[in-house]
C-alpha positions, -999 to 999 in steps of 0.1 A, spaced: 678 443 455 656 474 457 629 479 478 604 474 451 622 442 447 618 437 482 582 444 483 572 422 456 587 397 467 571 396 501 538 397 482 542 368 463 553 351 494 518 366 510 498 355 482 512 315 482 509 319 518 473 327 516 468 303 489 484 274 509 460 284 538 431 280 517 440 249 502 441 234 539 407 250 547 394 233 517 408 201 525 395 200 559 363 208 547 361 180 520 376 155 544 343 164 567 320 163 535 331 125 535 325 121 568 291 136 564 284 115 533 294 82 550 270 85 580 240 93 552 236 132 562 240 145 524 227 179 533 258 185 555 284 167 533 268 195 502 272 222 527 310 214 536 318 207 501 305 243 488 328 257 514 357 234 502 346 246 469 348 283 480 388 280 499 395 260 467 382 290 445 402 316 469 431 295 466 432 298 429 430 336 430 459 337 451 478 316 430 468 337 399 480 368 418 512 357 427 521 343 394 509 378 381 538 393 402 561 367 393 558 376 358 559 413 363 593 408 381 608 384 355 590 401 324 592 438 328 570 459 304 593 478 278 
């Protein structure tokens, strides 16, 4: 394996790393909007569910980018 090889790799590892991350940020934060929404303080629950809706948005990106290597690696340009 080159070191191009090598480096690719290790970014596609970065990027589902970071997209894992943001998956549990988003998780906590629509576990709190619940939390929020059962005691009746709506303005809370909205405000942790646009940040779950942010990490969730992130997450995406990162899952884009690393599928964008993956098919650079295994689909080369001609």
């Amino acid at each position: 394996m080159t070191q191009a090889q090598k480096d690719q790799e290790s970014t596609q590892q970065q990027h589902h790393e970071k997209a894992a991350e943001h998956h549990e940020q988003a998780a906590k934060h629509h576990k709190e909007a619940v939390k929020h929404h059962e005691s009746g303080d709506e303005k809370t629950a909205a405000h942790h569910a646009h940040i779950a809706h942010g990490h969730s948005a992130q997450a995406t990106e990162q899952e884009t980018e690393a599928s964008k290597k993956y098919a650079e690696k295994h689909n080369p340009k001609k």
